[in-house]
N, CA, C and O of each residue as an XYZ file, in Angstrom:
204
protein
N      -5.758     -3.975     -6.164
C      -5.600     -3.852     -7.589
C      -4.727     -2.619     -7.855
O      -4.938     -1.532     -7.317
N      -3.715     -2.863     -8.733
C      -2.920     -1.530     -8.796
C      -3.785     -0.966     -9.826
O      -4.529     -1.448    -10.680
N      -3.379      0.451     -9.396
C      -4.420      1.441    -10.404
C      -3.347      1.880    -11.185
O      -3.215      1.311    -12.268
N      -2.390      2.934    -10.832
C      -1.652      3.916    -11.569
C      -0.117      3.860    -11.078
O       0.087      3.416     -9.948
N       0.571      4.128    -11.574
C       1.799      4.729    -11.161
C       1.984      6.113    -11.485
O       1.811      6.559    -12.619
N       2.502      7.115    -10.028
C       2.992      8.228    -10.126
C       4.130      8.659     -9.715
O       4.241      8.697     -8.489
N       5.137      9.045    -10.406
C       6.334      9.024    -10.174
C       6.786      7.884     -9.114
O       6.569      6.794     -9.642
N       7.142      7.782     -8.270
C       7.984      6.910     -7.570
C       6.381      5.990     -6.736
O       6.606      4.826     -6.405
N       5.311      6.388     -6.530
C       4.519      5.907     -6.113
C       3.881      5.293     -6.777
O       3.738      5.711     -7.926
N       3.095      3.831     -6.324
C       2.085      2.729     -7.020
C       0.885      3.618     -6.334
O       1.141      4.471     -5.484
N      -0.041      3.423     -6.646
C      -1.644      3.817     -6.370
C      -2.239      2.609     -6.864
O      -2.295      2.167     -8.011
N      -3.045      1.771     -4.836
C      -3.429      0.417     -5.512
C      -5.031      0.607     -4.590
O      -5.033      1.057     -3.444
N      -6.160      0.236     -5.222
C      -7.424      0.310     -4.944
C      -8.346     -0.586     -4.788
O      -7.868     -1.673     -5.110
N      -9.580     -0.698     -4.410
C     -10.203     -1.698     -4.761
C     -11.787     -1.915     -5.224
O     -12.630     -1.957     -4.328
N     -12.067     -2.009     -6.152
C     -13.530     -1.719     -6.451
C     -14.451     -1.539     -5.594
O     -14.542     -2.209     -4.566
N     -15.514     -0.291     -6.033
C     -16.281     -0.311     -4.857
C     -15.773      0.419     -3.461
O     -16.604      0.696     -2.596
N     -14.323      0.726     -3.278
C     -14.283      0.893     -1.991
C     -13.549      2.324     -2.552
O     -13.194      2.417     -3.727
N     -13.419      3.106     -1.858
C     -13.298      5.067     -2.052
C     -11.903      4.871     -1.569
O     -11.203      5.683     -2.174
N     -10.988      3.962     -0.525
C      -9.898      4.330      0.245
C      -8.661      3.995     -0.601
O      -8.002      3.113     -0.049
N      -8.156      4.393     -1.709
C      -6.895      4.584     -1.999
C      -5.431      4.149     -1.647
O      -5.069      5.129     -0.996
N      -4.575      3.459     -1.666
C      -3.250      3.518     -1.326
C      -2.030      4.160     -2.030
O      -1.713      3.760     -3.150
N      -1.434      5.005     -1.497
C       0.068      5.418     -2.530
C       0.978      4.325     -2.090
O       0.474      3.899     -1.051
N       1.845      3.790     -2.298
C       2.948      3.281     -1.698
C       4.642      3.922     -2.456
O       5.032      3.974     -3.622
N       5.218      4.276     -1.287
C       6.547      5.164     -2.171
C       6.930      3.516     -2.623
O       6.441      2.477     -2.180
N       8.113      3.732     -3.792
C       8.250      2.714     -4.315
C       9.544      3.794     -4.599
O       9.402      4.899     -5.124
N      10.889      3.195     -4.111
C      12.196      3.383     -4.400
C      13.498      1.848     -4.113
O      14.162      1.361     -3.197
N      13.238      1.638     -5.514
C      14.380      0.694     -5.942
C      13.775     -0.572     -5.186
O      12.598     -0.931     -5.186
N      15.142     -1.316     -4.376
C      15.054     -2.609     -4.051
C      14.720     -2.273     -2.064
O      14.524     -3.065     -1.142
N      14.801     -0.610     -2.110
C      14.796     -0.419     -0.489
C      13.200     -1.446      0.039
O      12.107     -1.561     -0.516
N      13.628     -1.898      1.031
C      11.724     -2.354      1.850
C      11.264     -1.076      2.545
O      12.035     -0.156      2.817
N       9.780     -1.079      2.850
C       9.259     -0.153      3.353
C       9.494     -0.399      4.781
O       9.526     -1.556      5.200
N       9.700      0.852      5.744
C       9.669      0.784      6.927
C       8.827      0.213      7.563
O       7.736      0.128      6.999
N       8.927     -0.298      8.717
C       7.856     -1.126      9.385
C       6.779     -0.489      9.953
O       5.714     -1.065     10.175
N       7.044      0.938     10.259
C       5.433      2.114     10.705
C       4.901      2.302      9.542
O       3.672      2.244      9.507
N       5.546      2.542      8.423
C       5.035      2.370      7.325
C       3.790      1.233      6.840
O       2.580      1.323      6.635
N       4.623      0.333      6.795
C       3.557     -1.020      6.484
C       2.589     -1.438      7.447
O       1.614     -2.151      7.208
N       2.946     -0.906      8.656
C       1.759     -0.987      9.429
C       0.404     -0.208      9.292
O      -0.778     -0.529      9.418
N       1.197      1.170      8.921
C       0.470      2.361      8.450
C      -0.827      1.632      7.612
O      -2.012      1.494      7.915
N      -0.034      1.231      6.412
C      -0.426      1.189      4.917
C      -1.683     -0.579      5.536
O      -2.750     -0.760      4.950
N      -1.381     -1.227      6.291
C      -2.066     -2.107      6.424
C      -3.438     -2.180      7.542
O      -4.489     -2.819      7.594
N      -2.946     -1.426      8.144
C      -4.488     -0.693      8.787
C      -5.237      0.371      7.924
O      -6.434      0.222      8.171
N      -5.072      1.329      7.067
C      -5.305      2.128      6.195
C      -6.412      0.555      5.261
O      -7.629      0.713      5.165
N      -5.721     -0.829      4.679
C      -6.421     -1.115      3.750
C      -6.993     -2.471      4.805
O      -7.188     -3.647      4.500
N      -7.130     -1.889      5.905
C      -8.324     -3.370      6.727
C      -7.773     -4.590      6.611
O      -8.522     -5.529      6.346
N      -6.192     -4.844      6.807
C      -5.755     -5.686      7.075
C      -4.480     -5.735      8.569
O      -3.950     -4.867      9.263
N      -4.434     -6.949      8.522
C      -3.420     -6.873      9.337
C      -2.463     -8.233      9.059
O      -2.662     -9.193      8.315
N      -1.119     -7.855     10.141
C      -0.235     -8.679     10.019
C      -0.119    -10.224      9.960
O       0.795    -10.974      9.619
N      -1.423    -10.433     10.432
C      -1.444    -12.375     10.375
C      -2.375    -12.714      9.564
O      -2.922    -13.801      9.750
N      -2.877    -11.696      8.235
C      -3.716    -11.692      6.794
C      -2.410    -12.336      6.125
O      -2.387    -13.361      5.444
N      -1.258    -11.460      6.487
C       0.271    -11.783      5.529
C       0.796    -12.808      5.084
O       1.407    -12.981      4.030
N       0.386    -13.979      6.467
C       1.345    -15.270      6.301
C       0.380    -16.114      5.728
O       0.675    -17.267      5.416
């Protein structure tokens, strides 16, 4: 669930759960791939949740 936007970052959460996400958010660039790996172990998912 997105919560907030702060400057260039989304802040997305999920009820009930304390762990937070920022995600930088600049233009049409994609996020790096350590990145999204980062960001997808951080929210208890993984890459074959995606497809």
């Amino acid at each position: 669930m997105h919560l907030r936007i702060h400057g260039g970052h989304h802040v997305y959460g999920k009820p009930g759960i304390i762990v937070r996400l920022s995600i930088s958010v600049h233009g049409n660039q994609p996020l790096k791939l350590g990145l999204l790996k980062h960001l997808l172990k951080a929210a208890g998912s993984s890459e074959a949740d995606m497809r």
